[in-house]
Biotite code that builds the C-alpha atoms (Angstrom):
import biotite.structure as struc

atoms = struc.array([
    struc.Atom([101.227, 89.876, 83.670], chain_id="A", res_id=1, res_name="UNK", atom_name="CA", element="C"),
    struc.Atom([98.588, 90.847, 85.783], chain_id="A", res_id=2, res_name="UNK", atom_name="CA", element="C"),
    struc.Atom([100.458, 88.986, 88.972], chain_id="A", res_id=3, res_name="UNK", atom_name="CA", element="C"),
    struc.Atom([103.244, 91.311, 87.913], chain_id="A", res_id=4, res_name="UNK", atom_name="CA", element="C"),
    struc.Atom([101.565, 94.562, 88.277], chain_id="A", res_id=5, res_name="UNK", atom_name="CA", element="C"),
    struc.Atom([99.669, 93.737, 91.387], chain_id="A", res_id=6, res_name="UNK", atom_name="CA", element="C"),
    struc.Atom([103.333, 92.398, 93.420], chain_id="A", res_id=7, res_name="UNK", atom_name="CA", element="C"),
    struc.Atom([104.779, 95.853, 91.872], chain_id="A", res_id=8, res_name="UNK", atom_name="CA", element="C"),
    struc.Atom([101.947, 97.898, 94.031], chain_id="A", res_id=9, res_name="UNK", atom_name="CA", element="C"),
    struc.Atom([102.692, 95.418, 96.930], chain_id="A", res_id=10, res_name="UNK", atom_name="CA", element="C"),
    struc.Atom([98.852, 94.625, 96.474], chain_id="A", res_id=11, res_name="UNK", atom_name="CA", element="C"),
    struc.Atom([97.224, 91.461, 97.876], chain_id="A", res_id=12, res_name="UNK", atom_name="CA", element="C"),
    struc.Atom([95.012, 89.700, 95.926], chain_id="A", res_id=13, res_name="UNK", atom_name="CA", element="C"),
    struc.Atom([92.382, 90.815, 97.972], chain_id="A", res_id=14, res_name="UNK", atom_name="CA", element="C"),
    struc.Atom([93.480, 94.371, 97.590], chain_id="A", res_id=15, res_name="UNK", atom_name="CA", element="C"),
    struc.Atom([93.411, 94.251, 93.817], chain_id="A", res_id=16, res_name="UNK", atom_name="CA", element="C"),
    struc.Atom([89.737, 92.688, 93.796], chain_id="A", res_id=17, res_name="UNK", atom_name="CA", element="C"),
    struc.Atom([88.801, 95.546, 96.182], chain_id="A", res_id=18, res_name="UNK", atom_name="CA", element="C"),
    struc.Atom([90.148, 98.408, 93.987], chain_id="A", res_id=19, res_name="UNK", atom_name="CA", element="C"),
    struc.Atom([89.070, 97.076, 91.226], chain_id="A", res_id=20, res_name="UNK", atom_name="CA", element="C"),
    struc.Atom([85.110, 96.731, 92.536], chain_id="A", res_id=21, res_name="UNK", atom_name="CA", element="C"),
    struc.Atom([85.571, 92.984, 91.755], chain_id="A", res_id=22, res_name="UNK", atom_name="CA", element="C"),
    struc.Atom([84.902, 90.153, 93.394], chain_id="A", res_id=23, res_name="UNK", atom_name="CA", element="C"),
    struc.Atom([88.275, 87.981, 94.650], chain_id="A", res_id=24, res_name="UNK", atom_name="CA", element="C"),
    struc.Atom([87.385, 84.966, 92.838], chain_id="A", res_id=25, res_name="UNK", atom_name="CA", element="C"),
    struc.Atom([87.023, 87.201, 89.970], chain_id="A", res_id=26, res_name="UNK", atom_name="CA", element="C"),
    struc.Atom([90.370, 89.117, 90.181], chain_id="A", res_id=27, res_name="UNK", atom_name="CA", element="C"),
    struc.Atom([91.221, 85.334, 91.009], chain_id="A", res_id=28, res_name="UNK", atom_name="CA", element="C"),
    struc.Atom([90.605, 84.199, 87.516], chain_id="A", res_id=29, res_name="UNK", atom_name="CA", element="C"),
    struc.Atom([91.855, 87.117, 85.628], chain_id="A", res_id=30, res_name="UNK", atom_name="CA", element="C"),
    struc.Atom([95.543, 86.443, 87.501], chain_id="A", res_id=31, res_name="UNK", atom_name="CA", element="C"),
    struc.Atom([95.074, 82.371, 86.202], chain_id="A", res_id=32, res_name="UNK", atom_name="CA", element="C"),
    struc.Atom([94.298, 83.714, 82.524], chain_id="A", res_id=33, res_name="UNK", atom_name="CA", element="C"),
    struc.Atom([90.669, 82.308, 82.548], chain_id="A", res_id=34, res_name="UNK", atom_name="CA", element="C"),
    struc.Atom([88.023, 83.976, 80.552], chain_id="A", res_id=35, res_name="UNK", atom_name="CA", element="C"),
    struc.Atom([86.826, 87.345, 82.157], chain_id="A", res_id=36, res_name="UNK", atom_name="CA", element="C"),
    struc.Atom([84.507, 90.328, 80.559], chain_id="A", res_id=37, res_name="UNK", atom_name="CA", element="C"),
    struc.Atom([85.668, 93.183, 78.423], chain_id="A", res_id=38, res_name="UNK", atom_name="CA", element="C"),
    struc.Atom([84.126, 95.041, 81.850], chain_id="A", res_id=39, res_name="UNK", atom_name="CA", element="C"),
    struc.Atom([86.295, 93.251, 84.471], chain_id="A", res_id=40, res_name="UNK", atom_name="CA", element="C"),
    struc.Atom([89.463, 93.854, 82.218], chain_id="A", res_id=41, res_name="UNK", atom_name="CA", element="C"),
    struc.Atom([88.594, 97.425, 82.088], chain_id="A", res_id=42, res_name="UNK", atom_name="CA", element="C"),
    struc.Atom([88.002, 97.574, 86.114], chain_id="A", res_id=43, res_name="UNK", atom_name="CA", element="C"),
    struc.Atom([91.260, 95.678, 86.912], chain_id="A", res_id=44, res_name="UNK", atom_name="CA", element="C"),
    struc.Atom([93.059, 98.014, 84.420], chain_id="A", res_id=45, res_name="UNK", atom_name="CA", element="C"),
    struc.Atom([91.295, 101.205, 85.943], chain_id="A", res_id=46, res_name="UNK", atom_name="CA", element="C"),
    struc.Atom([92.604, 100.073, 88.981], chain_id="A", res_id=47, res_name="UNK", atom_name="CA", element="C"),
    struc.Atom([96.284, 99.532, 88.602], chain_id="A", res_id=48, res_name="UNK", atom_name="CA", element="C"),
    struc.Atom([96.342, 102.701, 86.389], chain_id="A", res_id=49, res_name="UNK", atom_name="CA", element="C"),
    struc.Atom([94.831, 104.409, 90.195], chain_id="A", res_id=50, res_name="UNK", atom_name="CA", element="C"),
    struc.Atom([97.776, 102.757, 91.420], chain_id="A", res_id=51, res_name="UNK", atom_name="CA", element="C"),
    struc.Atom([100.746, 103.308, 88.991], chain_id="A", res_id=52, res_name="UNK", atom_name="CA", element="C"),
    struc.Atom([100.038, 106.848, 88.478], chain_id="A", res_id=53, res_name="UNK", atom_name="CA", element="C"),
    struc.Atom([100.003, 106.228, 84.595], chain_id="A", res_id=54, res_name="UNK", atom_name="CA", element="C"),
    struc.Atom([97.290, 104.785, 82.169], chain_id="A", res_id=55, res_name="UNK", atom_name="CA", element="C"),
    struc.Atom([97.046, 101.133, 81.903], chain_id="A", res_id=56, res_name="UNK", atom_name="CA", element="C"),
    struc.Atom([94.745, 99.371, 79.204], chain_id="A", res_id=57, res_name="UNK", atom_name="CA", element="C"),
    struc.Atom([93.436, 96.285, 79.243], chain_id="A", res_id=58, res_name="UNK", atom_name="CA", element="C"),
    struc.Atom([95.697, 95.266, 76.115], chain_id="A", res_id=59, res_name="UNK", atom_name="CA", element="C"),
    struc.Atom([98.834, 96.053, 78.446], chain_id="A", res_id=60, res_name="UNK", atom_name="CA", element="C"),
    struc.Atom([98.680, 93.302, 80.773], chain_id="A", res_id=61, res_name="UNK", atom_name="CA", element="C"),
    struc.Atom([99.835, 90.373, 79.333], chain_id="A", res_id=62, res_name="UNK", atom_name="CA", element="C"),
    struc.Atom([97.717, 86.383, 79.796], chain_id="A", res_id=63, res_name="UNK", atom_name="CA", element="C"),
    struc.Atom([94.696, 88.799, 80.409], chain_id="A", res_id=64, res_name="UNK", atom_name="CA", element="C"),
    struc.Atom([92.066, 87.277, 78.548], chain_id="A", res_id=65, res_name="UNK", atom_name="CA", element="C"),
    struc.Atom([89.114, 88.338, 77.570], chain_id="A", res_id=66, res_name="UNK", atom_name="CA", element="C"),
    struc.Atom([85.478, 87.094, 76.478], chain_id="A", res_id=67, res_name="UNK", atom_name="CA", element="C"),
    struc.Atom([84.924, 88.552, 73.136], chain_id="A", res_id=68, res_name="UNK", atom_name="CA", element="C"),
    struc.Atom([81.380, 89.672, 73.358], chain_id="A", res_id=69, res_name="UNK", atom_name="CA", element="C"),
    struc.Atom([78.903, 89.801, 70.526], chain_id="A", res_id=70, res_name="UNK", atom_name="CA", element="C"),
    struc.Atom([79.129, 93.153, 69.943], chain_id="A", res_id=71, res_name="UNK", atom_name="CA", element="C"),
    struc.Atom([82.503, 93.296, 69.767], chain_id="A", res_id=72, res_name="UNK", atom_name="CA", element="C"),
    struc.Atom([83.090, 90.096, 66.923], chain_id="A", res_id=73, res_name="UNK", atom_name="CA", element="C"),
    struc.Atom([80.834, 92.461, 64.741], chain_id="A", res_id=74, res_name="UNK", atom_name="CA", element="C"),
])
């Protein structure tokens, strides 16, 4: 869980939005499981891989959950 990760690095939620070059209501929404991009998944997960010291992918962090764009259903 994305809550998970971000209490691990003692992050706020404010702190996660601003390493991840989101806005708060955004990081806001990916922590409540509503719909985010395929771009803000990959920002939040850049982030917390910054932060862990290891690689974290967007598929990692469980109740993230993302838009599937149209390019991607192809």
């Amino acid at each position: 869980m994305l809550e998970g990760f971000r209490r691990q690095l003692g992050w706020s939620k404010s702190e996660l939005a601003r390493r991840a070059k989101v806005t708060k209501k955004t990081a806001l929404n990916a922590e409540k499981g509503e719909l985010i991009t395929p771009n803000t998944a990959r920002k939040i997960a850049q982030a917390l891989s910054e932060g862990l010291g290891r690689t974290v992918l967007p598929g990692d962090i469980e109740g993230l959950n993302q838009r599937i764009e149209a390019q991607d259903a192809q």
